[in-house]
N, C-alpha and C positions, 0 to 999 in steps of 0.2 A: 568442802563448802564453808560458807563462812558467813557472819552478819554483820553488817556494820554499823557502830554505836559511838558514840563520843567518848570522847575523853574530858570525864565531868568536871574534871579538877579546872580544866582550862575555861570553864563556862562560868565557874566561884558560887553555881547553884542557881543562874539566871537562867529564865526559858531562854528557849532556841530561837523561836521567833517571838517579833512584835506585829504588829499592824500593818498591813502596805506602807511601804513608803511616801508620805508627801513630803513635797518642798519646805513647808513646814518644821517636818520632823528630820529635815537633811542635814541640820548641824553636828550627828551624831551620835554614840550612846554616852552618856557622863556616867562614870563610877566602872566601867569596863575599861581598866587595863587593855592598850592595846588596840581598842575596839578599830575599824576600819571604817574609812568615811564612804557612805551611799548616800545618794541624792538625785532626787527626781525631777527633774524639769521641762518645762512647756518648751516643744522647738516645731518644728515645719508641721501644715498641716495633718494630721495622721500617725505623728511621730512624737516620742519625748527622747531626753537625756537620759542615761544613767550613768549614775560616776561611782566609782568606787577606787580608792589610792588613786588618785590622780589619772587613773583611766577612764573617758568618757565614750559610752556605747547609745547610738542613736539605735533607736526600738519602735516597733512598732506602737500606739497610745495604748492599746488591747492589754499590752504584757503589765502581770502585774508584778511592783516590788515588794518582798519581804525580806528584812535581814534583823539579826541580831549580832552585833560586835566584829568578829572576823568571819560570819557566814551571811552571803547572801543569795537567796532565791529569786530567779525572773522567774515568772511563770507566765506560761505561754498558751495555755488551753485549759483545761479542766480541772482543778488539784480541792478535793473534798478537804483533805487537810496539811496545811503547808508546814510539814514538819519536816527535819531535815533525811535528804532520801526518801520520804515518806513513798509508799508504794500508788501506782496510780495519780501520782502528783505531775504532770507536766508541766517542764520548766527544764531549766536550766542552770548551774551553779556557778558562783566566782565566790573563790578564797580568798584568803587573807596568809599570814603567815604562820596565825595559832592552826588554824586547820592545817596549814604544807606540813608541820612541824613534827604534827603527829600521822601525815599521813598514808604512808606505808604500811602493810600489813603486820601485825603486830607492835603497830602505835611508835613505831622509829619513822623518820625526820623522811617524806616524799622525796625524790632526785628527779621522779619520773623515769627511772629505769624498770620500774612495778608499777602496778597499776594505783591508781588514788583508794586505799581501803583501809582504812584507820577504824580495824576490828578483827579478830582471830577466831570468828566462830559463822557461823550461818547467815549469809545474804537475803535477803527479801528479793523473789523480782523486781523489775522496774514496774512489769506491768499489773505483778497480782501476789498477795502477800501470801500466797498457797503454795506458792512456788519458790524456791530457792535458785541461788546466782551462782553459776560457776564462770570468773574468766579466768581466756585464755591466752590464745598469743594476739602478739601485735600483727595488725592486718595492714597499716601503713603509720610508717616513720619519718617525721622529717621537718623542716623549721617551715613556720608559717608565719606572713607580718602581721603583726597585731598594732594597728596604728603606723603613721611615716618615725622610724627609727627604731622601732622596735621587733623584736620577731622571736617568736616562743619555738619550744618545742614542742611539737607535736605529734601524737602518740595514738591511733586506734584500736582498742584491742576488742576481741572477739568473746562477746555472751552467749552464755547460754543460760535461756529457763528451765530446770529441773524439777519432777516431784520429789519431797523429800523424803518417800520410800521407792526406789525400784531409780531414781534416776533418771526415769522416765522424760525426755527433752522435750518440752509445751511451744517452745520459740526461743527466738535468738534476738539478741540486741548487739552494737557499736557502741561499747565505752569512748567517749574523743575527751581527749583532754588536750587544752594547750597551756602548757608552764611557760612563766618570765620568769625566771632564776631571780633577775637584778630588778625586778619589780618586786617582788614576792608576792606573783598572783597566779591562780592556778584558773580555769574555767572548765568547769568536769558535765557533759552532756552525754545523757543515755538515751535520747529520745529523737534521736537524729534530725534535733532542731530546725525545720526551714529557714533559711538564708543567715544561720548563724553566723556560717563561717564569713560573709560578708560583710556582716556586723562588726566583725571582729577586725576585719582586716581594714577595716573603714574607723576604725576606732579613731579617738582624737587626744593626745596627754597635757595638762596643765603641769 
């Protein structure tokens, strides 16, 4: 089992998150190396924009945005504290290239042939920080479009909640991740987002 933590060197000792995202604050972060552009915008009744590298995802108005530099969280229900991974955080994630780069297990460079875990020691559930993450294998493989021209890989692999004596299994989750290689953007969902995947596939690129 295993935890997952950052890789502090690539953060240069900035929080993880800032604020939600407003239009306002969409020009980006200044002084982060790197940083990846998110932005929020007013679009059809009930719905906003979000953009990140040149990817734009229409969302429900509800969802809210957090990001700092190459990490950003949608959150989509309920999250006490929007830290990254944070346990009990609903939402969903989009990378950048500083998080693909390290994120493999044991902090070598994501492919997507393992799962997204840029950490070597003990997971947190999704659902409860009592509990520890084991994945496992992949439950469905295969390319999915992400916007007209583009199309990621796509990856489900299989969770499990553990206690962290006796291994005892509490529930099961669906890691989904969809990789753009030649984007460099990952989107990592443990929460088997309602109509992600059409969000996604409805995507729009500048």
């Amino acid at each position: 089992m295993r935890k997952r933590s950052f890789v502090l060197a690539a953060l240069a000792g900035v929080t993880v998150f800032a604020a939600p995202v407003t239009a306002s604050a969409a020009a980006g972060t200044p002084g982060i190396p790197g940083a990846a552009t998110a932005a929020v915008a007013s679009g059809a009744a009930g719905t906003r924009t979000v953009s990140f590298r040149g990817m734009r995802l229409r969302v429900p108005s509800g969802w809210q945005v957090h990001r700092q530099g190459d990490w950003m969280l949608v959150q989509t229900g309920r999250c006490d504290r929007p830290a990254y991974f944070a346990p009990g955080c609903k939402g969903f994630w989009v990378l950048g290239p500083e998080a693909i780069k390290y994120g493999r297990e044991g902090f070598g460079a994501y492919t997507g042939e393992q799962p997204f875990y840029p950490a070597s020691d003990v997971q947190s559930c999704p659902f409860s920080a009592k509990t520890g993450q084991v994945i496992g294998k992949p439950t469905a493989v295969g390319l999915r479009r992400v916007g007209r021209g583009h199309k990621a890989k796509y990856v489900s692999w299989f969770g499990r909640c553990v206690t962290h004596r006796g291994g005892r299994q509490t529930a099961t989750f669906a890691q989904r991740e969809w990789f753009l290689p030649t984007s460099k953007i990952l989107v990592v969902d443990v929460w088997n987002t309602p109509g992600l995947a059409n969000v996604l596939k409805n995507a729009t690129w500048s």
